[in-house]
C-alpha positions in Angstrom: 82.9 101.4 77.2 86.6 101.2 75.8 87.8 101.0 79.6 84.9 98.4 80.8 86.3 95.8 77.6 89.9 96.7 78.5 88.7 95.7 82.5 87.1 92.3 80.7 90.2 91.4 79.1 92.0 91.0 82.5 89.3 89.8 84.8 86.2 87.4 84.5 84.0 89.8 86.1 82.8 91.4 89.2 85.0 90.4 92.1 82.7 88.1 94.6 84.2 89.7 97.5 81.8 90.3 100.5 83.2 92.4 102.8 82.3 94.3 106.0 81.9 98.1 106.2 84.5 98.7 108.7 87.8 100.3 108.2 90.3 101.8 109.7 91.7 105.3 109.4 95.1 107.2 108.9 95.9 110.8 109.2 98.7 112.0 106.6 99.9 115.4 106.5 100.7 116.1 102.8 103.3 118.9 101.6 102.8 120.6 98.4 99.8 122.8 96.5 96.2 122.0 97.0 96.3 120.1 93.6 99.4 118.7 94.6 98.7 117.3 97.6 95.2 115.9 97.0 97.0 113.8 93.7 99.4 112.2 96.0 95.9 111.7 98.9 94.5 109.8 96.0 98.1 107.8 94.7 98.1 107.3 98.6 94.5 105.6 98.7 95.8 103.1 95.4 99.6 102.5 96.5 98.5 101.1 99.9 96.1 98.7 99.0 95.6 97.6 95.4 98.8 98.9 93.7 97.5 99.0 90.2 96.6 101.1 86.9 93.4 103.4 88.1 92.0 102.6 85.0 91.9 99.0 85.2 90.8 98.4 88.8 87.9 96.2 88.7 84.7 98.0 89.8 82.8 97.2 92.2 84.2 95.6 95.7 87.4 96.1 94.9 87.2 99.5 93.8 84.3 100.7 96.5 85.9 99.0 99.3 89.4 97.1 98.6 91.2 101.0 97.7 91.7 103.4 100.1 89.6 106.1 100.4 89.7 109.6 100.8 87.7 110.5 104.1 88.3 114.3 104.7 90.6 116.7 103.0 91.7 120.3 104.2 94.5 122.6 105.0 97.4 122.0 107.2 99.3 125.4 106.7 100.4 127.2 103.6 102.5 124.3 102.6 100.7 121.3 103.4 97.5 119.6 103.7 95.8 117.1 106.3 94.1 113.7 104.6 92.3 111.4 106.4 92.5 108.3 104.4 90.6 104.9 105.3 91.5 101.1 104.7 89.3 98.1 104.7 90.0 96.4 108.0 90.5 93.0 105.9 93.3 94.4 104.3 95.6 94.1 107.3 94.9 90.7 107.9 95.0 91.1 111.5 98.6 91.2 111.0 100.4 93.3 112.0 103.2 93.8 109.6 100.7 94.1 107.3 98.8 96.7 109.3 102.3 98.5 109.0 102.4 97.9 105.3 99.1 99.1 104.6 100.0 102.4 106.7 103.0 103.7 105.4 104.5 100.4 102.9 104.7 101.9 99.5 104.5 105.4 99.9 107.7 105.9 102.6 109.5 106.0 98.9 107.4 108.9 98.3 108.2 113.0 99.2 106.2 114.7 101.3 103.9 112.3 103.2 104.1 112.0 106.7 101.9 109.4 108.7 100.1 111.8 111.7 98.1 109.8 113.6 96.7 106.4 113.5 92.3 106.1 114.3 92.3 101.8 114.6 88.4 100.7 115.6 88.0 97.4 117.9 88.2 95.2 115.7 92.1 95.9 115.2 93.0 96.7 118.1 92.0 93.5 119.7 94.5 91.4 117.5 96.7 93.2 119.8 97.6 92.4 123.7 99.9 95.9 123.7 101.6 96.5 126.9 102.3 93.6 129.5 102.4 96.0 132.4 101.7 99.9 131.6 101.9 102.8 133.3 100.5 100.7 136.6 102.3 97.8 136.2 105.6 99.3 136.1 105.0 101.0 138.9 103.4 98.6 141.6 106.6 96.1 140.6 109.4 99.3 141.3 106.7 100.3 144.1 106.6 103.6 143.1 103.2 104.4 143.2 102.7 108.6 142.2 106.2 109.9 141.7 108.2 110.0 137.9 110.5 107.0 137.7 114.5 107.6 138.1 116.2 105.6 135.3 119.8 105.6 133.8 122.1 103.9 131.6 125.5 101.9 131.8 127.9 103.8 130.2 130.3 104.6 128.6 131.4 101.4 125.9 134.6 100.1 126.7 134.1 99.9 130.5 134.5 95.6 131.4 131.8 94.3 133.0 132.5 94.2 136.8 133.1 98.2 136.1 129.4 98.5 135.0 128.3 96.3 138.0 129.8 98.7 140.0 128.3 101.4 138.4 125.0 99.7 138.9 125.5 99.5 142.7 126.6 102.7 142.8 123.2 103.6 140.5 121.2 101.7 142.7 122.5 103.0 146.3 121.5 106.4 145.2 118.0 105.5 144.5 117.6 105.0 140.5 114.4 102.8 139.8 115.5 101.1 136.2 119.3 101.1 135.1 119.6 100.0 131.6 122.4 99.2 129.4 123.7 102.4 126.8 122.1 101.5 123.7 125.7 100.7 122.2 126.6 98.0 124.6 125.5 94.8 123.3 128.0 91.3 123.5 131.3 93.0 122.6 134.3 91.0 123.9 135.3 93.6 126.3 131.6 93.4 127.8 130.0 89.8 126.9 126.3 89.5 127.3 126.1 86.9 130.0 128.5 87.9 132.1 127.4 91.3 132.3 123.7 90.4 133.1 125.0 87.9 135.9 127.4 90.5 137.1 124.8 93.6 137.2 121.6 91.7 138.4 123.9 90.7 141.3 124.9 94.3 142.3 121.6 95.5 141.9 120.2 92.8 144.2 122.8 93.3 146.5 121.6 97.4 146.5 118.5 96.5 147.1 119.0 94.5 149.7 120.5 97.4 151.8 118.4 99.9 150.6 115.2 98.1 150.7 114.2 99.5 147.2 113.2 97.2 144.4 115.2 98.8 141.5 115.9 96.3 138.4 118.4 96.0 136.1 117.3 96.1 132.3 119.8 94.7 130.1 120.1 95.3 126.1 118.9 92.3 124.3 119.2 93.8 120.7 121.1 91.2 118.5 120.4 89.1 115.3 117.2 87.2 115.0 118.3 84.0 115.6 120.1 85.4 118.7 117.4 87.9 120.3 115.1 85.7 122.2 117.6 83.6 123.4 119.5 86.6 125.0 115.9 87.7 126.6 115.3 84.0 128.2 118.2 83.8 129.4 118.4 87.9 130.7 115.0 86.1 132.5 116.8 83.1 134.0 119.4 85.4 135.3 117.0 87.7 137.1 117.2 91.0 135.0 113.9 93.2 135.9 112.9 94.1 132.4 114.6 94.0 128.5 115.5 96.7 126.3 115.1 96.5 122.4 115.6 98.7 119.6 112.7 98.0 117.5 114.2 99.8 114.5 117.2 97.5 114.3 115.3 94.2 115.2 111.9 94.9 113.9 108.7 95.6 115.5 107.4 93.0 115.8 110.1 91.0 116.9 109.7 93.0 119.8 106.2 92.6 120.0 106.8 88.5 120.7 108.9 88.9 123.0 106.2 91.6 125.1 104.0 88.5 124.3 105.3 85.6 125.2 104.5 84.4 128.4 107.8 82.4 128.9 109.4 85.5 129.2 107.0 88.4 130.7 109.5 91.4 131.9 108.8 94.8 130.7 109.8 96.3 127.5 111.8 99.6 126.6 111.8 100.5 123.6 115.1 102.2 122.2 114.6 104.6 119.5 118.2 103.7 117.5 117.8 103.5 114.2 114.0 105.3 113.6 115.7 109.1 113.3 114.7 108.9 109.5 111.1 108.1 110.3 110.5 111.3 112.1 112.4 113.9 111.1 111.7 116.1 107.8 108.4 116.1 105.4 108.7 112.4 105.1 107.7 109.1 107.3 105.8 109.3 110.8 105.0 111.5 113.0 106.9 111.4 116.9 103.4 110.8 118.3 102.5 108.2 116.0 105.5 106.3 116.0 107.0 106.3 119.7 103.5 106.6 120.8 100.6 104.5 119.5 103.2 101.8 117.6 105.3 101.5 120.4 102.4 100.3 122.6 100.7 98.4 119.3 104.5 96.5 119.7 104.1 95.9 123.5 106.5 98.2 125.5 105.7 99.2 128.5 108.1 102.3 128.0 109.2 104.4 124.8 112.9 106.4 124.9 112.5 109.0 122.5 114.7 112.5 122.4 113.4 115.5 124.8 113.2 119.0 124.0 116.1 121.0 124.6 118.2 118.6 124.6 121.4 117.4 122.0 118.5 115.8 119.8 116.0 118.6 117.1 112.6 117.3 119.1 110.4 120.1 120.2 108.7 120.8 123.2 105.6 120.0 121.4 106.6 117.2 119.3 107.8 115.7 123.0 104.2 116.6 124.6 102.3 114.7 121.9 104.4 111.6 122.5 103.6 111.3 126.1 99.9 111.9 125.3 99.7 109.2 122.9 101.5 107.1 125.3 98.4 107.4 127.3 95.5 108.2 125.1 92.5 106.0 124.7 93.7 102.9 122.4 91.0 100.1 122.8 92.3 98.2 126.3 95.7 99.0 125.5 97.7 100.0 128.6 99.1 103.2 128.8 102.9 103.4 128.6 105.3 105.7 130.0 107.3 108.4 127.9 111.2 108.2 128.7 112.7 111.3 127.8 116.4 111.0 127.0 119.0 112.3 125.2 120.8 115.3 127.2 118.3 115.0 129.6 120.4 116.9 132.8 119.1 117.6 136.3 118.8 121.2 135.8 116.3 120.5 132.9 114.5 118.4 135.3 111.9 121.4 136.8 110.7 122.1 133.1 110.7 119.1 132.1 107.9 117.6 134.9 106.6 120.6 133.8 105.8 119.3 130.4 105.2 115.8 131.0 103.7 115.6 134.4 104.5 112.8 136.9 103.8 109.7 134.4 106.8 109.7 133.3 110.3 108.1 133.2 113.3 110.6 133.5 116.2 109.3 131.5 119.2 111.0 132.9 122.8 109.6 131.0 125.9 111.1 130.9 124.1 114.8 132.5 123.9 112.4 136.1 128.1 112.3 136.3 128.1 116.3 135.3 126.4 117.3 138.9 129.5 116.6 140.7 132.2 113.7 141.9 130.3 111.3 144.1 128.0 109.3 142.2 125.8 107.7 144.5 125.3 111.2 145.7 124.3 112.4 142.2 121.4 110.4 142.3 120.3 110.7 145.6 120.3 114.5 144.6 118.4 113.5 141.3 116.1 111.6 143.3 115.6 114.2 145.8 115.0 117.1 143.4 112.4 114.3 141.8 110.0 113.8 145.1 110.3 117.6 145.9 109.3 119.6 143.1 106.7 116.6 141.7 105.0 117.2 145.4 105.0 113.2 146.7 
């Protein structure tokens, strides 16, 4: 009685609310005690939606369907536990920064919870056009139709620009399906923006020409907000073959308008600058969840991410579960491709199509100038190894 009166005192009455029955679902892996853990399941369930004291939540809709709700709760290992929490559908406001913010808003200030997996019904996941090309579209515009995809970056900062367009030919020659920018190369004065994409489209065509392959040239359209779409228009106008963003410096969904608008239409790599803290330790989102189904819920077409046994703490597992999420059932979301990277060399190459099958991207940096002094020959090795041991 003492809590319903202190309930009046705030609020007229039942909230008038009507609301469907459909919600949506995350999996958090929890670290601490069985008591432990389930409190911080139930702060979890309050934090993301309503925010308030438990005690004066108004009862009814708002407390049966507003609050998150605890779905399933069991044991992960010895240390943590494994919560499957659901959210109203209305609360993300088929938005999708507030689809983010009802996921992991609040509560990435808090230890030891770890976004998993993401479960999102129909009604979510058509707010959503995901990929432009996919898995399929990326390869019937390199015309690659069953081998892994050859790509590499321009490297390293502090070459000019007609140096990188000469690595690009080079790149190209030998047989590389994407070259990219290095992540670090952005409009420096030693290697301005438009310049460089004029310079690199150029060699690139001028490869393909004698080669008869249809590699592109991606360039690096990371910049300021007021900058980014411009760069990407113009990238277009030029004749670059797709854009790369890092979503964790601009913002997801920055990067998912740009996948969307049709002015623009190239594919989208995603660069994984800037999102180490999300996945690494007890705290923030899971490899799979984050490189996997968000990367395609922002619209690239492929997701970078650190291999296994490489100069990056990924393991071979944590690497697996990425690719499969790249291609795992999300509404009529296209898959995606995984892009390995990060130490990547050719002698990892065998055991890495191992792991990750043909659907994939091999991102081969700085290991592509270690195979010996001829680069053009480097890749037509790298490109050779590719077709032999992945049987096409």
């Amino acid at each position: 009685m003492k809590e319903e009166r202190r309930q009046k005192m705030f609020f007229s009455g039942d909230s008038k609310l009507q609301l469907p029955c459909e919600r949506f679902t995350v999996i958090y892996r929890i670290w601490g005690d069985k008591q432990e853990a389930h409190e911080k399941a139930k702060d979890i369930c309050i934090e993301q939606t309503v925010e308030f004291p438990e005690e004066f939540i108004p009862k009814g809709v708002i407390a049966n369907n507003i609050v998150g709700r605890i779905e399933s709760f069991e044991s992960y290992d010895k240390k943590s536990y494994t919560a499957f929490i659901s959210y109203p559908v209305e609360a993300a406001a088929n938005e999708f920064t507030q689809l983010l913010n009802v996921i992991f808003g609040n509560i990435s200030m808090k230890p030891g919870i770890k976004v998993e997996k993401l479960d999102l019904p129909e009604s979510v996941l058509k707010n959503f056009k995901g990929p432009r090309y996919g898995k399929e579209g990326l390869r019937q515009l390199l015309g690659v139709e069953n081998r892994p995809l050859l790509s590499t970056a321009l490297k390293p900062m502090g070459l000019t620009n007609k140096e990188l367009a000469d690595l690009a030919y080079k790149f190209a020659l030998g047989g590389i399906d994407i070259i990219k920018d290095d992540h670090g190369i952005s409009n420096q004065a030693f290697s301005p923006f438009e310049e460089r994409v004029h310079l690199c489209v150029e060699a690139v065509e001028r490869a393909n020409r004698e080669t008869g392959n249809r590699t592109i040239y991606v360039p690096n359209i990371t910049a300021e907000s007021n900058q980014i779409v411009n760069r990407a228009r113009l990238a277009k106008e030029i004749g670059a073959g797709g854009l790369m963003i890092a979503p964790g410096l601009t913002g997801l969904d920055v990067m998912k308008q740009i996948a969307e608008d049709d002015s623009i239409a190239l594919p989208i790599i995603s660069h994984p600058a800037f999102q180490g803290s999300y996945v690494l330790g007890n705290n923030g989102i899971s490899q799979q969840a984050l490189f996997g189904q968000i990367a395609r819920l922002a619209g690239a077409d492929g997701t970078i991410f650190p291999t296994f046994g490489g100069r990056f703490s990924f393991s071979r597992e944590q690497c697996i579960n990425i690719a499969h999420a790249s291609e795992e059932k999300m509404g009529n979301l296209k898959p995606i491709f995984p892009c390995p990277a990060g130490g990547m060399s050719l002698e990892s190459i065998p055991e890495s199509l191992q792991a990750y099958g043909n659907d994939v991207i091999f991102l081969v940096g700085g290991g592509l100038f270690k195979h010996g002094p001829d680069i053009i020959q480097n890749c037509k090795y790298f490109r050779g190894l590719v077709e032999k041991i992945s049987n096409v």
